[in-house]
C-alpha positions, 0 to 999 in steps of 0.5 A: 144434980148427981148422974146415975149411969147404969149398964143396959144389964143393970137396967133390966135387973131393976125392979119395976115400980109398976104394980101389975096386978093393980094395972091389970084390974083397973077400970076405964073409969079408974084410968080416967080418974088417974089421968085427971090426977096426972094430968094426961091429956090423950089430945096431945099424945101422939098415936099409937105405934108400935115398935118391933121386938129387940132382936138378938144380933148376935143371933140374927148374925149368926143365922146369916153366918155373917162376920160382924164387919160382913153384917156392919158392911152389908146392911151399912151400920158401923162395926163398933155399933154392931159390937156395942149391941152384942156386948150389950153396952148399947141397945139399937135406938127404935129405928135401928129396931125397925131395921134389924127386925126387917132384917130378919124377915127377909135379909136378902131383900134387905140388903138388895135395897141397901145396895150402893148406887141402887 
């Protein structure tokens, strides 16, 4: 089986397959119905949660006037991590989400909690 590797930006440029205005139209008793075909049991889902927005670090970086090695060394994450995330090479893993989007609510707080030896 061959492996495609794409890049984050090449991702977000695919077309999505969804058809939204048929999504957005449907029915409960049409998603009912293509449950059934698909056979999605809601028992064995887990719950809803929800998962912050992505948050532009460069930006948020920026915002604290923090240096990448400042902002990997204060909120205790690895340079390269932080530059993989500005290069777009990567993207933060949904904790990682959770971590930068409490960042930028209250980064001073933050960074007291992350704190060594606190």
């Amino acid at each position: 089986m061959p492996i495609v590797r794409y890049t984050n930006k090449q991702i977000k440029k695919l077309k999505d397959r969804t058809d939204a205005s048929k999504v957005r139209a449907a029915t409960e008793k049409q998603i009912a119905a293509w449950k059934r075909e698909e056979g999605v049991d809601d028992s064995k889902l887990g719950p809803i949660r929800a998962v912050p927005p992505m948050t532009d670090v460069a930006k948020l970086r920026e915002r604290l006037r923090l240096s990448q090695e400042e902002f990997a060394t204060r909120y205790m994450l690895p340079l390269r991590t932080i530059q993989e995330w500005e290069q777009e090479r990567r993207a933060p893993s949904e904790p990682a989400r959770v971590l930068l989007y409490a960042i930028s609510r209250d980064p001073k707080a933050i960074a007291r909690a992350l704190r060594r030896g606190a």
